[in-house]
C-alpha positions as semicolon CSV with decimal commas, in nm:
position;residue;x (nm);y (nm);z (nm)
1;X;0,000;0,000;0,000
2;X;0,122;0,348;-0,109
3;X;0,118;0,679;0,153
4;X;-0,201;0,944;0,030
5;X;-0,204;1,264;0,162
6;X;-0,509;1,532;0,209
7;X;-0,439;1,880;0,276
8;X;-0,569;2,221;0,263
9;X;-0,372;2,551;0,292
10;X;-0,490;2,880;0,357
11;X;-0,446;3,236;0,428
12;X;-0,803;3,315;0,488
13;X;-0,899;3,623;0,349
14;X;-0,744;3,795;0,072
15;X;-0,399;3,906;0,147
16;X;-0,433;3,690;0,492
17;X;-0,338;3,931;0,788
18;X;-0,225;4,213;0,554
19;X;0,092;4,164;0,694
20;X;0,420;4,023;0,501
21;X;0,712;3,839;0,629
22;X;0,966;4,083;0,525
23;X;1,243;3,859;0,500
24;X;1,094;3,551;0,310
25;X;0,790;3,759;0,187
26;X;0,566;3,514;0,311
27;X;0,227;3,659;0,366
28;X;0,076;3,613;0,706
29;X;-0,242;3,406;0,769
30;X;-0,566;3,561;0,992
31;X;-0,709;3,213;1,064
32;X;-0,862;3,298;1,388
33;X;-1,107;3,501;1,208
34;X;-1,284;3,161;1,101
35;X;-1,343;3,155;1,531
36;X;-1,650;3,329;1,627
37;X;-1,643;3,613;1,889
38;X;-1,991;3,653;2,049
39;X;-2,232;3,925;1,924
40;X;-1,997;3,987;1,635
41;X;-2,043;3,836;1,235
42;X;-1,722;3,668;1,077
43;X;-1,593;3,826;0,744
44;X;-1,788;3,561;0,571
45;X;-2,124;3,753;0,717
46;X;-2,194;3,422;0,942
47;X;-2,301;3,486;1,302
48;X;-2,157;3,384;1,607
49;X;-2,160;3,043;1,754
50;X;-2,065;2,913;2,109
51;X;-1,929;2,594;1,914
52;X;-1,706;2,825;1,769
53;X;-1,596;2,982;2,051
54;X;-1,195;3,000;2,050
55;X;-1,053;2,735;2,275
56;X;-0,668;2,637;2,410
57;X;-0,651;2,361;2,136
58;X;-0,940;2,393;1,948
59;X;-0,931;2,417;1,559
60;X;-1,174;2,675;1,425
61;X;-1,527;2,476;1,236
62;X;-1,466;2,585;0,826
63;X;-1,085;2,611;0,825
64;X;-0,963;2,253;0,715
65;X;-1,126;1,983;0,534
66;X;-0,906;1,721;0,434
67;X;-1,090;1,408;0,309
68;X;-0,930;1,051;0,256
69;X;-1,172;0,783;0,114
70;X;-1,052;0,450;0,113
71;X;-1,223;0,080;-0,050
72;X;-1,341;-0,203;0,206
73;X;-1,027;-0,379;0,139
74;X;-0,824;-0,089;0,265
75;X;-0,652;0,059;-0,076
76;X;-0,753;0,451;-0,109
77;X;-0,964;0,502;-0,330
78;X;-1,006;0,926;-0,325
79;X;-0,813;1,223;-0,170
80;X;-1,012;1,556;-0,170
81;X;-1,001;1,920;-0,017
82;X;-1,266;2,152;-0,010
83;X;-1,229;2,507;-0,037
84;X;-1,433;2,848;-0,016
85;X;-1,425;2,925;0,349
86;X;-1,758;2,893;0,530
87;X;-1,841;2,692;0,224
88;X;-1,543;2,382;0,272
89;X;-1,778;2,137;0,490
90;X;-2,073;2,178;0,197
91;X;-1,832;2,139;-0,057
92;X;-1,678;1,798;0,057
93;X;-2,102;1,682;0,198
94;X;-2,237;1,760;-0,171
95;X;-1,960;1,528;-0,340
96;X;-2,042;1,254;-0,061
97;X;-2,387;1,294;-0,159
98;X;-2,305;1,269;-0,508
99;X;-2,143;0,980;-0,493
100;X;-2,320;0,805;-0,286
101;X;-2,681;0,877;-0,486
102;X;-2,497;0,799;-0,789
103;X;-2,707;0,546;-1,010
104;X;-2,334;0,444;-1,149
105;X;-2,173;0,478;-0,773
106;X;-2,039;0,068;-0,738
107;X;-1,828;0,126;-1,107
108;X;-1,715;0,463;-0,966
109;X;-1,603;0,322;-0,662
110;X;-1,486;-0,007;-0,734
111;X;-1,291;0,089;-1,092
């Protein structure tokens, strides 16, 4: 069996933080935007939600979506990101969907 890997990278919102590494000129991420601060909407006009309160730990709801399907016996069968923000857990629930109402989904799976 071979290694598959899943993996989503992001700045967040255009130009990230606004601020640039000024050495490397790496721009900065703003990921803890994707938290939600209570009473406020995110940049993504969604409102705030105690299960997306920031926590020591905690990984914010919409900001990773790596998806590994893998065959009965084992061998992967798909790798998949989503992307769009507020939009990546839709994204990678309309392709499960798609597959799995599929009229064709056993040749899609098992080819």
């Amino acid at each position: 069996m071979g290694s598959t890997i899943s993996l989503t990278s992001t700045i967040n919102l255009i130009f990230g933080s606004e601020l640039m590494d000024q050495r490397t000129g790496i721009i900065l991420k703003n990921e803890l935007d994707d938290f939600s601060i209570p009473g406020r909407w995110n940049d993504f006009n969604l409102s705030a939600s105690p299960l997306n309160y920031p926590e020591k730990g905690k990984r914010p709801i919409s900001s990773i979506s790596p998806v590994i399907f893998d065959r009965p016996d084992g061998e992967t069968w798909c790798s998949l990101v989503g992307s769009g923000g507020s939009r990546i857990l839709n994204s990678i629930d309309d392709f499960n969907c798609t597959i799995n109402c599929c009229p064709m989904r056993l040749s899609l799976l098992y080819n």
